[in-house]
N, C-alpha and C positions, 0 to 999 in steps of 0.2 A: 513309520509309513515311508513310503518310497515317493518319490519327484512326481510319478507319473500320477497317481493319488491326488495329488495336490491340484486343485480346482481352481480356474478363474478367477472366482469370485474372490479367492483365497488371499492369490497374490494381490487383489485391489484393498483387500482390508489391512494387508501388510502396508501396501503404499499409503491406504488413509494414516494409519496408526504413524508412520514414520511423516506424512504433511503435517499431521497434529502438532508431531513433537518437536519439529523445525518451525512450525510458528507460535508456538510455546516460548523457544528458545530465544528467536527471533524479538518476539515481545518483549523477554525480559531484558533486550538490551535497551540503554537508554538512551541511543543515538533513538532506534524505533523508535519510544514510544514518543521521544519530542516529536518526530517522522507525523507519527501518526493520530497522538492525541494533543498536541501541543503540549506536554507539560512530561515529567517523567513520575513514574509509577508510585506508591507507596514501597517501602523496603519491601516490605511483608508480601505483598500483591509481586513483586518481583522475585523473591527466595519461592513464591508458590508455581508462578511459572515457568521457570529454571526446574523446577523440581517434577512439575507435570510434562516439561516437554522431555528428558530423561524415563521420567516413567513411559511416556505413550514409544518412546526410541524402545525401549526393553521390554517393552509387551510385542514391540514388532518382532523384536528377535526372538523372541520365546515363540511367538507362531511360527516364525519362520522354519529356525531351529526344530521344534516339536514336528513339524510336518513335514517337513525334506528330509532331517538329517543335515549332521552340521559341515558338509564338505556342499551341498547345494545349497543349502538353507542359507548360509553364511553369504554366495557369490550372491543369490536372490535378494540377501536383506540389503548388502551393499550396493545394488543396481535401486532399489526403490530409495534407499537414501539418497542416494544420487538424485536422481529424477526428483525425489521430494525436497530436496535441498535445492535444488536451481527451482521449481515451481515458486517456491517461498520467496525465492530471490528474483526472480521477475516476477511477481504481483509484488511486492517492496520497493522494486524500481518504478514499475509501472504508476503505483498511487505517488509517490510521490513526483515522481515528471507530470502526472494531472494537478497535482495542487500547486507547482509550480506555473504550470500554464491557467489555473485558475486566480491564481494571484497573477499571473502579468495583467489579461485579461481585464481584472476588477479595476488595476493602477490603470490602465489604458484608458478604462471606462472613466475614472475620477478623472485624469486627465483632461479629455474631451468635452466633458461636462463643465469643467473648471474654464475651459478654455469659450467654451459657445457663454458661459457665465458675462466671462469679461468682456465680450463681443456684443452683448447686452447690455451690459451696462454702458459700454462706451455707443452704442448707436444712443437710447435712452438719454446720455448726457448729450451727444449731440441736436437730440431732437429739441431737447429743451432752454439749448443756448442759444436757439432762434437761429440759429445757421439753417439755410436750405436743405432741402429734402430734396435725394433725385427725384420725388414724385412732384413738388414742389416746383421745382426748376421748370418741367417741361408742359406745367399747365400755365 
């Protein structure tokens, strides 16, 4: 089949198949998965998505290839790689600068709370060392 052949929808399943396989890949590194699950993967659970993200990559090229021909097929797979490899890479950037700014966030909150704490408890032992109150004073 020829270039012109080759439908819309075509090239979107070539791009899914190639996002799959870059977050496939993606996952099975273990900077990721501390990134994203806190902890790193089982081996096994790692060889399996290292293995599916290479599959879902070579299913893209078999479509691509089967339906272009391989002097289109090939420039078309390499543009969706593209594209699907930086998507991966900012949504990978993106969550992680959120759960960093979710962590400042939470330390900020504990902070403040620790701080109105102490601010408490010091009015509280004031109150109760018989020292003046400013409501005290001006009655």
């Amino acid at each position: 089949m020829n270039a012109a052949n080759f439908a819309g929808w075509e090239h979107l399943l070539v791009f899914v198949n190639c996002l799959a396989g870059f977050a496939c890949l993606a996952l099975a590194m273990d900077r990721h998965q501390s990134d994203l699950f806190g902890r790193e993967l089982a081996p096994k659970t790692t060889r399996l998505l290292r293995m599916a993200g290479w599959l879902w990559l070579l299913a893209a090229l078999w479509l691509a290839v089967a339906r272009m021909g391989w002097s289109f097929g090939l420039t078309a797979y390499s543009g969706h790689t593209s594209a699907a490899a930086a998507l991966v890479f900012i949504a990978l950037l993106i969550w992680c600068r959120r759960q960093e700014l979710i962590q400042q966030r939470a330390k900020a909150q504990a902070q403040a709370q620790k701080a109105a704490k102490a601010a408490a408890a010091k009015a509280n032992a004031t109150d109760s060392s018989g020292a003046a109150t400013p409501d005290a004073a001006h009655s």
